[in-house]
N, CA, C and O atoms as a Tripos MOL2 file, in Angstrom:
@<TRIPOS>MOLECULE
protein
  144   143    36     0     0
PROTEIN
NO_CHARGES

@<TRIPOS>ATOM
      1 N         -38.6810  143.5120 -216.8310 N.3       1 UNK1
      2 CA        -39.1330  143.2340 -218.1750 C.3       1 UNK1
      3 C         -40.6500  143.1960 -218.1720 C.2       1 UNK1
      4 O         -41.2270  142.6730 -217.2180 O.2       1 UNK1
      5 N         -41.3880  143.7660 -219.2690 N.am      2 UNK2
      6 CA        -42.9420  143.5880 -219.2270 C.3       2 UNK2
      7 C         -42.9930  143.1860 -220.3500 C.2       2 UNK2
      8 O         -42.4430  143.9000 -221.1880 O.2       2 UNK2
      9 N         -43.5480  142.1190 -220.7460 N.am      3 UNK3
     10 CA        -44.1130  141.4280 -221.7910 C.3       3 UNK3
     11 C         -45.3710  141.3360 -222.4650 C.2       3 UNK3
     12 O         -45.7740  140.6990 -223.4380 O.2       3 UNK3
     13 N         -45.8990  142.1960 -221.6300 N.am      4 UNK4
     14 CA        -47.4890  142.2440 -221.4640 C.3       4 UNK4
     15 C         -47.5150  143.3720 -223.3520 C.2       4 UNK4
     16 O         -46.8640  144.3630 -223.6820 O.2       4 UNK4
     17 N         -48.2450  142.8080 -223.8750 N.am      5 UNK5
     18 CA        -48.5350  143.9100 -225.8210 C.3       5 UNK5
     19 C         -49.8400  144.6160 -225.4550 C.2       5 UNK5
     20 O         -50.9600  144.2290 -225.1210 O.2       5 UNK5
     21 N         -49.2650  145.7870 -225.6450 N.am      6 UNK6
     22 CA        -50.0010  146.9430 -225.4830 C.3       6 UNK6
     23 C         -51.2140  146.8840 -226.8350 C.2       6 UNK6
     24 O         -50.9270  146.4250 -227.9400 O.2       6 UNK6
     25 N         -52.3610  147.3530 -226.5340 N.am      7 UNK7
     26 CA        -53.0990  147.1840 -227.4110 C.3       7 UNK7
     27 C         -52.9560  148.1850 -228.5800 C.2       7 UNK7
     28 O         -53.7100  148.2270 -229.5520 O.2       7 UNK7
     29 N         -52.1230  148.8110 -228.4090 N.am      8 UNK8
     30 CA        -52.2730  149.5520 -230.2000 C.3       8 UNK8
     31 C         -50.8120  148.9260 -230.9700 C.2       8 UNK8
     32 O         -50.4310  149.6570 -231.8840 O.2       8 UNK8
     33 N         -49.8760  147.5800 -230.7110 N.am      9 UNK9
     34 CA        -49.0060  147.3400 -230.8440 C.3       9 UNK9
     35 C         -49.2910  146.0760 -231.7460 C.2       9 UNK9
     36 O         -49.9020  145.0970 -231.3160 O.2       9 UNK9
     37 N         -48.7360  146.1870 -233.1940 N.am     10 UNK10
     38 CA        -49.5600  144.8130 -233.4730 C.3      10 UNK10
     39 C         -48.6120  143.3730 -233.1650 C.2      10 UNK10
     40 O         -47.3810  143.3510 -233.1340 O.2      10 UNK10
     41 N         -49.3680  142.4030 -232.9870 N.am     11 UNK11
     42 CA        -48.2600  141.1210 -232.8930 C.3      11 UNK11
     43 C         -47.3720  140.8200 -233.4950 C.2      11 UNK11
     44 O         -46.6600  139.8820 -233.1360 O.2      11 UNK11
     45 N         -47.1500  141.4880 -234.5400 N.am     12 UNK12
     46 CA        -45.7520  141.1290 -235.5250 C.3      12 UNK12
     47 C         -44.7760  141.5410 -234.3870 C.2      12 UNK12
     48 O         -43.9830  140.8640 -233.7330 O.2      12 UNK12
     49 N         -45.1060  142.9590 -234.3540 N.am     13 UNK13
     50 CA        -43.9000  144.4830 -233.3350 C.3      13 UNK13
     51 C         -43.5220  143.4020 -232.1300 C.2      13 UNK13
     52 O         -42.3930  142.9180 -232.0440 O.2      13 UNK13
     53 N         -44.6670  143.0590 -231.1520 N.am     14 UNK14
     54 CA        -44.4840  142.5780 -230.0420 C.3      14 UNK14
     55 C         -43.7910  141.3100 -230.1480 C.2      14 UNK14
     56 O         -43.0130  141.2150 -229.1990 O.2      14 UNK14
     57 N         -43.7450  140.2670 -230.9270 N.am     15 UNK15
     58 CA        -43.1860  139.1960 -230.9830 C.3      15 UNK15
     59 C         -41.8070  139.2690 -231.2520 C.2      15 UNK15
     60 O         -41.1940  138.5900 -230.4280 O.2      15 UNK15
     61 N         -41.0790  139.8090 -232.0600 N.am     16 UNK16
     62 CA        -39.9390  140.7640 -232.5530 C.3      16 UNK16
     63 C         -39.6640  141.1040 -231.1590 C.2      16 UNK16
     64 O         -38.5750  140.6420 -230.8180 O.2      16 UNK16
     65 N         -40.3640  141.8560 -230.0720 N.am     17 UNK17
     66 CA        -39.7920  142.3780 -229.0820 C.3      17 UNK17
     67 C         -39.0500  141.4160 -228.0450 C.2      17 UNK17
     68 O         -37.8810  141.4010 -227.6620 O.2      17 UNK17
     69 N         -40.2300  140.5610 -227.7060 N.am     18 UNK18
     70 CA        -39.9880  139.4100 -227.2240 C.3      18 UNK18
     71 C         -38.9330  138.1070 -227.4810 C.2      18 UNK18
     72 O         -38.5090  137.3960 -226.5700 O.2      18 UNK18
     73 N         -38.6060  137.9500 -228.8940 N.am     19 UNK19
     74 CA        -37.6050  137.4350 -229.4000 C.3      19 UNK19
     75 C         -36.6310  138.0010 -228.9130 C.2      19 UNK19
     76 O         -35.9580  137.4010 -228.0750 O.2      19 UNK19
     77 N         -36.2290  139.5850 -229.3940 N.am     20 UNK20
     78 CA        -34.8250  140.4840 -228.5480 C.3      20 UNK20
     79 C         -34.6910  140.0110 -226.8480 C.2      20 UNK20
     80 O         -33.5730  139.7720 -226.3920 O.2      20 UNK20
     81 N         -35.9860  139.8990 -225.9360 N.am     21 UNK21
     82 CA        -35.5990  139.9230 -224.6290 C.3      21 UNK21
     83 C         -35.0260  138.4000 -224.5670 C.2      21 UNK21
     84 O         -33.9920  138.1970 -223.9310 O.2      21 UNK21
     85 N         -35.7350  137.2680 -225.2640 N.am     22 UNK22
     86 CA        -35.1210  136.0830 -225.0540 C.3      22 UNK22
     87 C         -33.2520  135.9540 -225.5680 C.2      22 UNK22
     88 O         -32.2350  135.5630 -224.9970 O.2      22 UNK22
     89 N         -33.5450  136.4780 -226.8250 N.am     23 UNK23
     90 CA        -31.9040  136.7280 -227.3260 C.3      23 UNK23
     91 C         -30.9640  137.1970 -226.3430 C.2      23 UNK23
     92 O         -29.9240  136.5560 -226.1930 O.2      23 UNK23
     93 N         -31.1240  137.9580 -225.8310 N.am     24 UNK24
     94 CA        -30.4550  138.8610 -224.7140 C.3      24 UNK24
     95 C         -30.0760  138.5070 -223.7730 C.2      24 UNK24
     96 O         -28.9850  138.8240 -223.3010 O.2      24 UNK24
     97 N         -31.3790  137.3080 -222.9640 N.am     25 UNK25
     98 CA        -31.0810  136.3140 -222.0040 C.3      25 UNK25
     99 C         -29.9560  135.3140 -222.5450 C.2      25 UNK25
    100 O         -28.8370  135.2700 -222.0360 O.2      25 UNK25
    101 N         -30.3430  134.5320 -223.5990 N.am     26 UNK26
    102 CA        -29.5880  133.5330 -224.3140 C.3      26 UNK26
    103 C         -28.1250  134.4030 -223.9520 C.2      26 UNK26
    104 O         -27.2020  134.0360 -223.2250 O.2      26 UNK26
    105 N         -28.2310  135.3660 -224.5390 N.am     27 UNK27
    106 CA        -26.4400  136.0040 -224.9820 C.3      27 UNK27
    107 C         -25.8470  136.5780 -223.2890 C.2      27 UNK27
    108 O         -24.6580  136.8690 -223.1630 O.2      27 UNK27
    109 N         -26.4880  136.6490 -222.4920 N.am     28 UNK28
    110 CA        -25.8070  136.9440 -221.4200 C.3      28 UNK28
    111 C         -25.7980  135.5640 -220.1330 C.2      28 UNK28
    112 O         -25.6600  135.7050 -218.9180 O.2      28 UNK28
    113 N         -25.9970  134.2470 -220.9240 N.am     29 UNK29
    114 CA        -25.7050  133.1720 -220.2270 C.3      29 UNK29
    115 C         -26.9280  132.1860 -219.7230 C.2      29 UNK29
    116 O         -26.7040  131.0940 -219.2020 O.2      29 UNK29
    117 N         -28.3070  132.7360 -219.9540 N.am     30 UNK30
    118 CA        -29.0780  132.1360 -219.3360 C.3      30 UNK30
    119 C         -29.6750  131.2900 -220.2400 C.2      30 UNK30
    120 O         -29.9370  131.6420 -221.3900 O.2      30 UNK30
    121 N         -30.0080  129.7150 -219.6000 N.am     31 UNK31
    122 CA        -29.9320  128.2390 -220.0020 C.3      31 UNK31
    123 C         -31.6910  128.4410 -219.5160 C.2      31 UNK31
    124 O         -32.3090  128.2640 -218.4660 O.2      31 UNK31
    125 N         -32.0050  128.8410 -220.7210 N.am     32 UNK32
    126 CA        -34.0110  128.5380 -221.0990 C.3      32 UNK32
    127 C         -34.2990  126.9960 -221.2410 C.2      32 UNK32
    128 O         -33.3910  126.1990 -221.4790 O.2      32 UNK32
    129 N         -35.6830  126.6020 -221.0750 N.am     33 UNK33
    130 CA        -35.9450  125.5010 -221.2860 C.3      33 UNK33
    131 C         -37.7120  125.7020 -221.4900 C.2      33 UNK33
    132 O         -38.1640  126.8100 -221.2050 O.2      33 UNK33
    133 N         -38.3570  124.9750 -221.8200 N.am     34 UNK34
    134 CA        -39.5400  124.7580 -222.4510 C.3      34 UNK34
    135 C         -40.6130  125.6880 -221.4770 C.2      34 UNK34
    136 O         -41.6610  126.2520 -221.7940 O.2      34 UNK34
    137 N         -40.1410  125.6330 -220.6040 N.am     35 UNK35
    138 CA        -41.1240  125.7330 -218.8500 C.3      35 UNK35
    139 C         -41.1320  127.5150 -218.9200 C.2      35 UNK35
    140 O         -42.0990  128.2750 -218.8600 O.2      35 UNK35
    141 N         -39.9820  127.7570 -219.0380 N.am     36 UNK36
    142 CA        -39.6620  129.6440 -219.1210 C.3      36 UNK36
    143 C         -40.6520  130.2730 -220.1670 C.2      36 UNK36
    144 O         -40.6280  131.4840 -220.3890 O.2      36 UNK36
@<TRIPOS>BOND
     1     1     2 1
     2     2     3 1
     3     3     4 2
     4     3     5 am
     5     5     6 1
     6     6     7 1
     7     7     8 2
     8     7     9 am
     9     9    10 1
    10    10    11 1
    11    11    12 2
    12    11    13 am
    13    13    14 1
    14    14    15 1
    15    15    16 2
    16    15    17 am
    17    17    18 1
    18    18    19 1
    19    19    20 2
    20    19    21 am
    21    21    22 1
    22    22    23 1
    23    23    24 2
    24    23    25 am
    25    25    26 1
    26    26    27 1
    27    27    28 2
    28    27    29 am
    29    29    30 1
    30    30    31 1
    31    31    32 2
    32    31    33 am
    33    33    34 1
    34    34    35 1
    35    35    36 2
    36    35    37 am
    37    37    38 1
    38    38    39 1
    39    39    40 2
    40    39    41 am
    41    41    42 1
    42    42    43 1
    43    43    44 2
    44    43    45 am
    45    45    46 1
    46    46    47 1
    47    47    48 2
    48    47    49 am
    49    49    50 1
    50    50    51 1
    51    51    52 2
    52    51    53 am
    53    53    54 1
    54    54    55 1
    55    55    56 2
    56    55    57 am
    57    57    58 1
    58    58    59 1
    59    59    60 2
    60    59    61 am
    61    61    62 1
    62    62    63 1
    63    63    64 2
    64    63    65 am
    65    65    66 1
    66    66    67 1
    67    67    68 2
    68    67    69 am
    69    69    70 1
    70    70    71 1
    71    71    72 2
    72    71    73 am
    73    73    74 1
    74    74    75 1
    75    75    76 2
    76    75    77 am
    77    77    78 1
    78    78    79 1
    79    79    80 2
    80    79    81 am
    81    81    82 1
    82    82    83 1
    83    83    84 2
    84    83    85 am
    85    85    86 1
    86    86    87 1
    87    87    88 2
    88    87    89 am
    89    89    90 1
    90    90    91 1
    91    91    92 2
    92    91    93 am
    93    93    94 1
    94    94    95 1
    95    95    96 2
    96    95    97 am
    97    97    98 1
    98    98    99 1
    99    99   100 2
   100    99   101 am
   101   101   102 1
   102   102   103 1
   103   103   104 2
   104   103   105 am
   105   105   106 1
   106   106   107 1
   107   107   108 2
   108   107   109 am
   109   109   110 1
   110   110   111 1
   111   111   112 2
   112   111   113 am
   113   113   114 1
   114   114   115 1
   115   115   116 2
   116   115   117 am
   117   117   118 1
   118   118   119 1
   119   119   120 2
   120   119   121 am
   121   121   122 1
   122   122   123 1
   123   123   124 2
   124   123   125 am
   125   125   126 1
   126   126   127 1
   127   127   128 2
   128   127   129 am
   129   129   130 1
   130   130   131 1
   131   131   132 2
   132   131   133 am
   133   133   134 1
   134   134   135 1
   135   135   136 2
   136   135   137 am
   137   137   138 1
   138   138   139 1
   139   139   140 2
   140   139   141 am
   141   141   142 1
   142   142   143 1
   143   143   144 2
@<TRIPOS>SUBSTRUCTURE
     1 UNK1         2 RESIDUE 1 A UNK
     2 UNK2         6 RESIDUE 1 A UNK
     3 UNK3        10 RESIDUE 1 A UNK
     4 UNK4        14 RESIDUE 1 A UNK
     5 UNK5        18 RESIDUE 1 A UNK
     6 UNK6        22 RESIDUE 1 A UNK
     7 UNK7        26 RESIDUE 1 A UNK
     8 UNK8        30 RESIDUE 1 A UNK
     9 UNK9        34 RESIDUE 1 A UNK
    10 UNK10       38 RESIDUE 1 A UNK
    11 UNK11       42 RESIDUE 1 A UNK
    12 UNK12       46 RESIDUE 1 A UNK
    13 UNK13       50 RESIDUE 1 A UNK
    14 UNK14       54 RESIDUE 1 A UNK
    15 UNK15       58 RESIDUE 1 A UNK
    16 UNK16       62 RESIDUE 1 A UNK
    17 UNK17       66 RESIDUE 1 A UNK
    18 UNK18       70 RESIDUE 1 A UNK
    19 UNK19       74 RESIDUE 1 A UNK
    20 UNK20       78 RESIDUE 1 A UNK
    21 UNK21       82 RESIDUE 1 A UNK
    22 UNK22       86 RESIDUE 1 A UNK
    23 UNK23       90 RESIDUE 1 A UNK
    24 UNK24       94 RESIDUE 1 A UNK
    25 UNK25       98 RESIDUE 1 A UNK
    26 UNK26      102 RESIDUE 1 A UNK
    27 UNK27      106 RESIDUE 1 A UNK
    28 UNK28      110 RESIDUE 1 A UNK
    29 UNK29      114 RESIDUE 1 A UNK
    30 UNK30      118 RESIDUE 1 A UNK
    31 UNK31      122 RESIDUE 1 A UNK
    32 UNK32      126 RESIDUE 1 A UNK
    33 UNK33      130 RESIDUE 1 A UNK
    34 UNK34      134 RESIDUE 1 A UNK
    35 UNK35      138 RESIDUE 1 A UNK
    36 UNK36      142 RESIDUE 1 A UNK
């Protein structure tokens, strides 16, 4: 996974992206906490 926002990407796009990778974690079992 790269998380890193490319500079012609604006922060709306990238945050949206980032939401999907956390969702994804969430939905395939993994127990996040503040620290992640």
């Amino acid at each position: 996974m790269n998380s890193q926002q490319k500079p012609d990407i604006l922060v709306k796009e990238h945050m949206f992206k980032l939401m999907g990778f956390f969702a994804e974690a969430k939905g395939n079992g993994a127990e996040l906490d503040v620290n992640t």
